[in-house]
C-alpha positions in Angstrom: 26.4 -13.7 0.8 25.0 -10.3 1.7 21.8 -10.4 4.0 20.0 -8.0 2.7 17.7 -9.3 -0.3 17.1 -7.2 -3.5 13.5 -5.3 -4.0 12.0 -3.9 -6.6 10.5 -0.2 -6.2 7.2 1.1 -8.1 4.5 3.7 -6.9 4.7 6.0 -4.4 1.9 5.5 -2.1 0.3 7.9 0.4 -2.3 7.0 2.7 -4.7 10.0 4.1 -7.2 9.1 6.5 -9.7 11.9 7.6 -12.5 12.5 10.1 -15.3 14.6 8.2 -16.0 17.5 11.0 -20.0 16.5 10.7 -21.3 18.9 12.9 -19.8 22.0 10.9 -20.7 20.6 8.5 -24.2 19.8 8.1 -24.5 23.3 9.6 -23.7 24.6 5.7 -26.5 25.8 3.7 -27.3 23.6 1.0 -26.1 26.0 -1.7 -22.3 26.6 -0.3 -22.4 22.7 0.2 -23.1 21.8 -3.3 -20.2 24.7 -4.0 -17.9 22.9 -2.0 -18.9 19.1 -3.2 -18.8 19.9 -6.6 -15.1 21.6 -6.6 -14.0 18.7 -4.6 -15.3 15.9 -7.0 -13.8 18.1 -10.0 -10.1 17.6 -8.3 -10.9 14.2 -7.3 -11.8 12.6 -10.4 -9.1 14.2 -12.0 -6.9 12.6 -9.7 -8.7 9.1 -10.0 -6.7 9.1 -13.5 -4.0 11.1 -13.3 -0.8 11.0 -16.1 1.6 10.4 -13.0 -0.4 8.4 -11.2 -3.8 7.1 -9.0 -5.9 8.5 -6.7 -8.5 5.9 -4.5 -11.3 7.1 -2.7 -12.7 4.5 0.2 -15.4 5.4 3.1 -14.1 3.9 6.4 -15.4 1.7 8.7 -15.5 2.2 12.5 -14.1 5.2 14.2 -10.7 5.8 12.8 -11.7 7.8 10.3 -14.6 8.7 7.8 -12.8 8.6 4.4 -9.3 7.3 3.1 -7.7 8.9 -0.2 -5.1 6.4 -1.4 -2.3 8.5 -3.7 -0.3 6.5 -6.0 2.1 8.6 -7.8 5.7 8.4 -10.0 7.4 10.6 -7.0 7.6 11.8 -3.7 6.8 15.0 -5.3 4.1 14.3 -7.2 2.5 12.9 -3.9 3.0 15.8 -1.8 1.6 17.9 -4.9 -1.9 15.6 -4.3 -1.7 16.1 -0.5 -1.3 20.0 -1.2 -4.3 19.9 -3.7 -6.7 18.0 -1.3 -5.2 20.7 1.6 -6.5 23.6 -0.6 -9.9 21.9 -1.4 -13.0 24.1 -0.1 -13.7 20.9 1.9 -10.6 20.9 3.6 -11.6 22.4 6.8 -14.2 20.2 6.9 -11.4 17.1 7.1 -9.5 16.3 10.3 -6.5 14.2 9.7 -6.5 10.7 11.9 -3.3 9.4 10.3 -1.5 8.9 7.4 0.9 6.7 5.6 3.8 6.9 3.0 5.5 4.2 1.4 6.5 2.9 -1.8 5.1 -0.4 -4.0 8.0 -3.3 -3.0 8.3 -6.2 -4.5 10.9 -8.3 -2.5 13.1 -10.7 -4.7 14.4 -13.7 -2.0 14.4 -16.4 -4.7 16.2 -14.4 -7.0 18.6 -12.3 -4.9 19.8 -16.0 -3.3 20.2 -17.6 -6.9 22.0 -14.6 -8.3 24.2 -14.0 -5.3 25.0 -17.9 -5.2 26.2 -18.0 -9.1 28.6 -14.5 -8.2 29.6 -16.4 -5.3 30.3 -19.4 -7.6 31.9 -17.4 -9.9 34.2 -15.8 -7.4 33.1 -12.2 -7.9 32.9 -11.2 -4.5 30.4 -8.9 -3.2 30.2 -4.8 -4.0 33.0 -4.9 -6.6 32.3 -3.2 -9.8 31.9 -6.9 -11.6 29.2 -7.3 -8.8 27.8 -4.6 -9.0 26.9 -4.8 -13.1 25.6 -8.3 -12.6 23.4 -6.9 -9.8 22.2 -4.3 -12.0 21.9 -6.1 -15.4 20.3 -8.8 -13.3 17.7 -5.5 -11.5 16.7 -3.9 -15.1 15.5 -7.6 -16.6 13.1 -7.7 -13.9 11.7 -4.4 -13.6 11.0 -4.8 -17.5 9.2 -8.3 -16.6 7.5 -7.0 -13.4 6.2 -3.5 -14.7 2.8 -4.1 -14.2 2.9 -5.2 -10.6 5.3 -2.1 -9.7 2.7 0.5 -11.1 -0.6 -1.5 -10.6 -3.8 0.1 -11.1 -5.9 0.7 -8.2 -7.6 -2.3 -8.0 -11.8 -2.0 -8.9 -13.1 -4.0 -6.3 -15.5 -2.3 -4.1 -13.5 -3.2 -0.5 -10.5 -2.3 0.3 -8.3 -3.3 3.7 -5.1 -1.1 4.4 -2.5 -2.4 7.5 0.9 -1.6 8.2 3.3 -4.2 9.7 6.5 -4.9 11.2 8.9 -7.9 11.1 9.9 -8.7 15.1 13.1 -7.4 16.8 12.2 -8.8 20.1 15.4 -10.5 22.4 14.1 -14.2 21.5 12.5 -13.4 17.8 14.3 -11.4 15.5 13.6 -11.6 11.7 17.1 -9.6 10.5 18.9 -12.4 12.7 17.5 -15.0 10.8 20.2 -16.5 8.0 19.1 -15.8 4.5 18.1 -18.9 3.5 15.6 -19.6 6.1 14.0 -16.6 5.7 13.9 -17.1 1.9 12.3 -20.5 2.8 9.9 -18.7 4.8 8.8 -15.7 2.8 8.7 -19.0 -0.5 6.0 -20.5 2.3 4.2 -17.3 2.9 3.8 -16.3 -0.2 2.0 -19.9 -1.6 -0.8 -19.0 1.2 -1.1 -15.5 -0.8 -1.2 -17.3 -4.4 -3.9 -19.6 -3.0 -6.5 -16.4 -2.9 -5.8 -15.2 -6.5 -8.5 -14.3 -7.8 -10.3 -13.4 -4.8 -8.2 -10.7 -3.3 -5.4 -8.4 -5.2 -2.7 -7.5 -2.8 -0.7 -4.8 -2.9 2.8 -4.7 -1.0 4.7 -1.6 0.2 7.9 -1.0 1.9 8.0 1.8 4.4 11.4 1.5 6.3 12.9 4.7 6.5 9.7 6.3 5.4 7.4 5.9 8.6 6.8 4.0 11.7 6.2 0.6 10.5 8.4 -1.3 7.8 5.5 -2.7 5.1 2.5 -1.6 4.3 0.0 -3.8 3.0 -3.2 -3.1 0.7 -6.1 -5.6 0.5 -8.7 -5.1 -2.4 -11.6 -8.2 -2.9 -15.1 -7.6 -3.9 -16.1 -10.0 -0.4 -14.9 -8.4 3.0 -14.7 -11.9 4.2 -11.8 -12.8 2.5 -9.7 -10.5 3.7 -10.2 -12.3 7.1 -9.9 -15.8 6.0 -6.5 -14.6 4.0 -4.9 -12.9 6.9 -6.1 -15.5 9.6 -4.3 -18.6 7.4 -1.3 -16.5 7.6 -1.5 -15.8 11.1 -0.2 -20.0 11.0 2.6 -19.4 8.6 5.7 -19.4 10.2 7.1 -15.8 9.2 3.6 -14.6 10.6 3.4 -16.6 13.6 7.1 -16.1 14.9 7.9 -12.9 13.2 5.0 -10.6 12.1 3.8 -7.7 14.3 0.7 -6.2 12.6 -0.4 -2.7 12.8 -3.9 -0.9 13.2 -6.4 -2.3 10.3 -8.6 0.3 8.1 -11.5 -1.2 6.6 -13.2 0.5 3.9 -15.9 0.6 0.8 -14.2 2.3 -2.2 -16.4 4.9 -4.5 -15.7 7.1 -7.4 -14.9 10.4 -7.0 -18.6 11.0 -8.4 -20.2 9.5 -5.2 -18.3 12.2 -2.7 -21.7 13.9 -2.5 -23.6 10.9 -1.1 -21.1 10.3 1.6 -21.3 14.1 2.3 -25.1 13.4 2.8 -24.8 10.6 4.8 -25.1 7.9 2.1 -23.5 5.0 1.3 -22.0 6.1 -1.4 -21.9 3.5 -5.0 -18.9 1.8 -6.5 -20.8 1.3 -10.4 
């Protein structure tokens, strides 16, 4: 059977985390400030609901950045169009990039891709014929149609937010692409009951990034307690594909806000999440 498992594609999703430049800042009279807020929150909010996509807002946590914009859009085109409007905001000089991140909403089908490619198999078609190939594809459109929701979710309206990028190990004793199919299918089955165990509490979001930047998933976290987000990524810590394979990236905490509240974050306010 191939190795390589099926996925489903959705969103585009870019990542920009900023540094507001505070001392230039709050050197602005209050009149150009108010100038500057209020053409931001105009494009902003605009984004927030966009008709090709979603635009989050979060203020950060810690010193890796002041604010994260979260861009989900139907393209890599329409994405770079919502980094180039933010770059030609009147606040933009104001914003110092820390880092961003571009991926795409992934859903990974292991159960599936092993039960399909075991009936072809079954049925002799052998793999990357045109036969194959069909089935594949026939087998591909069903579940997009079932699984459009979770391919271009909403941004989640819970007021925290956690965003991490990870890697599956490549190390000389671990090494997660090594690993037959059906073990890790029977570990990613495992990993993902810990995940269903928190519906409810926390709406994850999974992105794959290989080929696109430095790590190979990206992972968004969205609860209305921060806690949980801790409890959920501790347990998997013990799961097996975490504890032998995962390799977890920097962590961006943050408190999500409507375009609306910019100005109180600009002031130095917690900004709301009504």
């Amino acid at each position: 059977m191939p190795p390589v498992p099926l996925t489903l594609e959705g969103w585009n999703i870019l990542h920009q985390m900023f540094r507001i430049r505070w001392p230039e800042w709050n050197e602005q009279a209050p009149a150009p400030r108010r100038r500057v807020i209020d053409e931001a929150v105009t494009a902003l909010k605009s984004m927030e609901h966009a008709a090709n996509g979603r635009t989050g807002l979060a203020s950060l946590l810690g010193h890796k950045g002041d604010l994260m914009l979260i861009h989900f859009r139907d393209s890599m085109d329409a994405l770079n169009e919502a980094e180039l409007a933010v770059a030609q905001l009147k606040l933009a000089p104001f914003l110092e990039p820390t880092t961003s991140y571009l991926s795409v909403v992934e859903l990974g089908l292991y159960s599936g891709s092993g039960q399909l490619y075991g009936s072809l198999k079954e049925k002799g078609i052998a793999p990357n014929t045109p036969e194959w190939k069909e089935q594949v594809e026939a087998y591909l459109a069903q579940a997009r149609k079932t699984m459009e929701t979770r391919l271009r979710p909403d941004i989640p309206a819970r007021r925290y937010v956690c965003f991490y990028p990870m890697d599956k190990k490549r190390g000389e004793e671990k090494n997660w692409y090594d690993a037959p199919f059906a073990e890790r299918q029977r570990m990613m089955a495992d990993h993902g009951f810990i995940g269903r165990g928190y519906a409810g509490r926390v709406t994850q979001i999974i992105s794959g990034s290989i080929g696109f930047d430095d790590w190979e998933w990206g992972v968004d976290l969205f609860a209305d307690d921060p806690v949980v987000f801790k409890k959920l990524v501790y347990e998997m810590r013990f799961d097996e594909a975490s504890a032998l394979y995962g390799l977890f990236g920097p962590f961006y905490m943050g408190l999500q806000f409507r375009a609306e509240e910019l100005g109180a974050l600009l002031d130095g306010r917690t900004p709301g999440f009504g």
